[in-house]
N, C-alpha and C positions, 0 to 999 in steps of 0.2 A: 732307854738306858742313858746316861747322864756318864760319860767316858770322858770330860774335861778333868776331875778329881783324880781320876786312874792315871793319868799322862802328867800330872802335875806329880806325882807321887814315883812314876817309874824317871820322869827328865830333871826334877826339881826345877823345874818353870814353876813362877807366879802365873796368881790369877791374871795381874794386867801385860803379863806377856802374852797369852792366849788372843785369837782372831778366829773367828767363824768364817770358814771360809767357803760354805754349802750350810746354807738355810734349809735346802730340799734332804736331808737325808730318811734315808729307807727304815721305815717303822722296829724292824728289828734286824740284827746283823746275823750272819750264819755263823756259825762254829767255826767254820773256814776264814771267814772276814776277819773276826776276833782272833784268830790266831795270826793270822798275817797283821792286824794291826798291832800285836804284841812285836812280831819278828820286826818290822818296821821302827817302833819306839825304843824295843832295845836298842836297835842298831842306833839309831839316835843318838842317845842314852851316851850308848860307848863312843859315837862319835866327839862328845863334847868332854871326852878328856882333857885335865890341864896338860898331862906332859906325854909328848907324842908316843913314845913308845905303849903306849897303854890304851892308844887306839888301835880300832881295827886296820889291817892292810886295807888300799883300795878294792882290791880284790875281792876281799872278804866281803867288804859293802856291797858291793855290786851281784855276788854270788847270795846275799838275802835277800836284796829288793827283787833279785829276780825268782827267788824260792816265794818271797808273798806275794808277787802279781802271779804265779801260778797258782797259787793257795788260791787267789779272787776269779781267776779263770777259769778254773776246775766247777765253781760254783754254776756258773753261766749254761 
C-alpha cells in the first residue's frame, strides 16, 4: 500500500516535504491501523489551520491521538 499520495492529498503536503521515517514497515496494515492513521492525519490536517479559531482545542488533539493509539493497541 503506497499511503504517501493519501497524506499528500488529506495535508496538502508536497512530495519533497515527505521523509521516511521507517523503512521496516508491516507488509499490510489492519483496518484498525488505517483508521487510526486517518484519525491522526485529519487531526493534522486541522491542525495546520491559518487562522487559530479553526483549529482544534488542545484538548481535542490530545483526545484523538489518544482514541488512535487505542485503535493500534486494541490490535495487539
Amino acid at each position: 500500500m503506497v499511503i504517501a499520495p493519501w497524506i499528500w492529498s488529506v495535508t496538502g503536503c508536497g512530495a519533497g516535504e515527505m521523509h521516511v521515517l521507517d523503512r521496516c514497515l508491516a507488509a499490510e496494515p489492519t483496518p484498525r491501523q488505517l483508521e487510526a492513521a486517518d484519525l491522526v492525519a485529519w487531526t493534522a490536517a486541522h491542525c495546520l489551520q491559518d487562522r487559530g479559531e479553526d483549529r482544534p482545542a488542545m484538548s481535542d488533539v490530545v483526545a484523538r491521538l489518544q482514541a488512535a493509539l487505542e485503535l493500534v493497541r486494541c490490535d495487539d
